[in-house]
N, C-alpha and C positions, 0 to 999 in steps of 0.2 A: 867365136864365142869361147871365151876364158872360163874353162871350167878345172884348172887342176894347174898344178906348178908354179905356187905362188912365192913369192921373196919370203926371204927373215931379215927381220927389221933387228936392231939393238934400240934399245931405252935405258935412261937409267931413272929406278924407281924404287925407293925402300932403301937410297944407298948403296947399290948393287946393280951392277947391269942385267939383264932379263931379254932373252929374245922375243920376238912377237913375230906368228907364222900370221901374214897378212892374207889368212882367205876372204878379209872383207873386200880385196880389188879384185876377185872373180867376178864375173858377166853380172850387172846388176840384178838381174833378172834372179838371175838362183844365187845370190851373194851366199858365202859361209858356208855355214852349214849343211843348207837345202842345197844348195850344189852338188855337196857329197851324198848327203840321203838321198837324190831325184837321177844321181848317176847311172843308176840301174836303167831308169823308164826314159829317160834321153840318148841312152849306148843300144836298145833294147828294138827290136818291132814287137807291135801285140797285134797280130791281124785280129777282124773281127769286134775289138776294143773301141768305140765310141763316147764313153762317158769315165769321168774322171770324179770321186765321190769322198771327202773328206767331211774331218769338221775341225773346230779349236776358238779360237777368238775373234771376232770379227777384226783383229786389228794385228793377229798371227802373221808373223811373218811368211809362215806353211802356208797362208792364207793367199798370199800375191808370187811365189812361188810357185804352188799348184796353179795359180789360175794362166801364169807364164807358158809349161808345161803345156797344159790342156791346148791353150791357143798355140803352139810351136808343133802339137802330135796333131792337130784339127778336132779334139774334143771338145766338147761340152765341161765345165767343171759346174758338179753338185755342193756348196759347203755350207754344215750345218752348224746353226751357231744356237748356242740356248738360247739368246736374247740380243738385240740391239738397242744402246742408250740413243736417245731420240738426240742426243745433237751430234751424233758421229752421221746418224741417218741424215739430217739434215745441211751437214758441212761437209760430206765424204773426204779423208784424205787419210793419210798415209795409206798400210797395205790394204786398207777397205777399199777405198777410193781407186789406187791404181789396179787392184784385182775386178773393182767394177769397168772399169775400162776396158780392162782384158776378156768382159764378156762374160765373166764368173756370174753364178747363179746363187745367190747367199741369202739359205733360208733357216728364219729364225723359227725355232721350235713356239714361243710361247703364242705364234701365231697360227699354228696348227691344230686342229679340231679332234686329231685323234693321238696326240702325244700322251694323254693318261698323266700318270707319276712317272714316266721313263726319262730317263738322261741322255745326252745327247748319242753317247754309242749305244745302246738299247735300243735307241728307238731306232739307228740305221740299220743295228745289226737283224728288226725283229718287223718293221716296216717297210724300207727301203730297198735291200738287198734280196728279198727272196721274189721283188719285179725288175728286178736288173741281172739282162745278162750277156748284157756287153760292155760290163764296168767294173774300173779297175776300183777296190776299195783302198784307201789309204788311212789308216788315224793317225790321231793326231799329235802333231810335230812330225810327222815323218816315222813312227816309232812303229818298223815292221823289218823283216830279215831281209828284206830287198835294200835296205840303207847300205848292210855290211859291206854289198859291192862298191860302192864309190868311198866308205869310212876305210876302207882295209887301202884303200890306192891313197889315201890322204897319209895314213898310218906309214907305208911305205915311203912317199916322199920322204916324210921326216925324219925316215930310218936312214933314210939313204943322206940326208942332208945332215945329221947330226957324224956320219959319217967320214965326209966329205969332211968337216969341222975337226977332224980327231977328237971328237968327243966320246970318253968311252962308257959313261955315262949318262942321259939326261932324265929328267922331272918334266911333260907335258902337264902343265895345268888349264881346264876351262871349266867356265861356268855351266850346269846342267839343266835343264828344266825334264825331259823324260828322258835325260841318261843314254839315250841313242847313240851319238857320235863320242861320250866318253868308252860304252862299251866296248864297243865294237872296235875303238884304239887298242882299247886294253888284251882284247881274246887276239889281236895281230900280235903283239909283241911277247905274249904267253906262246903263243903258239908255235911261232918262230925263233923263240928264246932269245930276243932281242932284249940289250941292258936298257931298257924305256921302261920308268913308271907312271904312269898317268895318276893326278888324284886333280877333284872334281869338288865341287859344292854343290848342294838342291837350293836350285832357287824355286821352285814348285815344293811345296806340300812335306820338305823335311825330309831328314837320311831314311828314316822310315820308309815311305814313301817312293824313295829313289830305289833302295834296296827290292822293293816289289818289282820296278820297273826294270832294274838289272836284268832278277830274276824271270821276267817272263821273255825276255829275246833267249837270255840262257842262263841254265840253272845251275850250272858250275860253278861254283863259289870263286873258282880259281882266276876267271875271265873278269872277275867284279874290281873294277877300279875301287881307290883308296878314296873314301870321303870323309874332305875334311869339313867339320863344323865351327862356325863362332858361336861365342858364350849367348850372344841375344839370337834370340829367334825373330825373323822375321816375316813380314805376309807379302807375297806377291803380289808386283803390281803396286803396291804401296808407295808412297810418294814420302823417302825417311832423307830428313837435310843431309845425314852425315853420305848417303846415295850420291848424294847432290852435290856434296863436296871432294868427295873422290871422284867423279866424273870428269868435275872442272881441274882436279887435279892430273888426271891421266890423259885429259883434253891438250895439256901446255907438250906433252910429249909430241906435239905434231902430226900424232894419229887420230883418228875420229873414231870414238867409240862411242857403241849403243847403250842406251838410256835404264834397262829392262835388265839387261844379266849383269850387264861387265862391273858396273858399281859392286854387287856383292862380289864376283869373282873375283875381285883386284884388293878389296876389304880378307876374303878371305885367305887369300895368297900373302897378305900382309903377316896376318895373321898366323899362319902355317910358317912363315920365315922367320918370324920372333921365334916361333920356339924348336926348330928347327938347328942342328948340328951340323958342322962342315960349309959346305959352299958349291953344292952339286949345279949346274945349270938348269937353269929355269927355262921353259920354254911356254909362252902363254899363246893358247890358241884365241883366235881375232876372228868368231865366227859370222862376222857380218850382221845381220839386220838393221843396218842405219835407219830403211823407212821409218820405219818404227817410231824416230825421233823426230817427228813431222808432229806427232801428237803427244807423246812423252815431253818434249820438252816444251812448248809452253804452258804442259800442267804443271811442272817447275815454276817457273818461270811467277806465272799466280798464285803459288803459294808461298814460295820463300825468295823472288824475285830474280832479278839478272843479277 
């Protein structure tokens, strides 16, 4: 099971060459990301531990990850989703579909008699959890101090690989939703006084938004990666052609990227090298979720075609 020591690929994109750290060929199973946030609870024993307790999107990547996990340690996984659209329920696939496979238990709040006005973490943190006490809680995306162990060994790699490159300089750039795996790069190479800058985009809820999520792993200003923004704001999840067109454009590079972040990230990285001085290397992380694009792309597909 490939969980760590992935290649750097070269592209050329923007007119410029750009590396790409390929964590999307880790173990399908914890592709990317969740490979590095779930490092901790797959290197780890939890004697005692039986149930495995998330929530996020029924169609979250965290979502087929955890339920990986749970089946791999002999847990049970709990995920709690505000709602499920009736035709994901009746066509299961991507990460719904293979985490139902996996045995995951995936319960939607609006089907619950005592959810009240609460939101999905409310109601685990004030219903769920205080009859659990043999489970491990997790929210969502992975976004808790247990990520740092496996993002800090990702961090290293790269330290050590740009290295290896005589590079005495580099730019990590990836796309964010709760800022987890950008952190936690960034408080590595602070902390070890490594010449790495990470800067990041929100594609969830806006730098606003992200900045709260920084701040609640840590509140040191100094650890907060650099975020950059484009002039349009956009809504997650949203199906925008110009998404659509830089996907099929970063698709001709021979890499397969996910439908869901990389669009804006690659838009934004554009963006950030227009106006941008010198010619420092670029490093883009490749955090995986292909599933994803089981369902992502033929809602493309139907709206502005092949």
């Amino acid at each position: 099971m490939k969980l760590s020591h992935t290649p750097v690929d070269t592209i050329v994109m923007f007119n410029r060459h750009i590396f790409v750290k390929r964590d999307d060929l880790l173990h399908p199973e914890f592709s990317g990301n969740k490979a590095r946030k779930f490092a901790y609870f797959l290197e780890h024993e939890f004697p005692g531990v039986t149930k495995l307790i998330g929530y996020g999107s029924p169609q979250a990547n965290s979502l087929y990850s955890m339920s990986a996990l749970a089946k791999l340690k002999g847990w049970s996984l709990d995920f709690y989703v505000d709602h499920i659209a009736s035709h994901i329920k009746l066509k299961p696939s991507g990460n719904y579909g293979a985490a139902l496979a996996n045995g995951a238990n995936i319960i939607s709040l609006d089907s619950l008699d005592d959810r009240g006005d609460r939101d999905t973490h409310t109601y685990i943190q004030e219903v769920v959890l205080p009859n659990e006490t043999h489970a491990i809680f997790v929210p969502e995306g992975g976004r808790c101090e247990y990520a740092e162990f496996g993002v800090s060994k990702l961090a290293e790699e790269i330290a050590q690989w740009a290295k290896d490159s005589g590079l005495e300089h580099l730019v990590v750039f990836l796309p964010s939703g709760t800022g987890t795996t950008a952190l936690y790069l960034n408080k590595y190479y602070v902390e070890q006084e490594i010449n790495i800058q990470v800067l990041t985009c929100a594609a969830v809820g806006g730098s606003s938004y992200l900045i709260q999520q920084f701040t609640q792993l840590a509140d040191n200003p100094l650890y907060h990666p650099e975020i950059v923004a484009l002039p349009k704001k956009y809504h997650f999840g949203k199906l925008y052609p110009e998404f659509y067109e830089m996907w099929k454009t970063i698709s001709l590079t021979g890499i397969a990227f996910e439908l869901l972040y990389d669009p804006l990230g690659w838009m934004t990285l554009e963006h950030h090298l227009s106006l941008s001085q010198g010619d420092v290397p670029i490093l883009y992380l490749h955090q995986g979720g292909l599933l994803g694009n089981e369902t992502m792309l033929p809602r493309y597909i139907r709206k502005y075609g092949a």
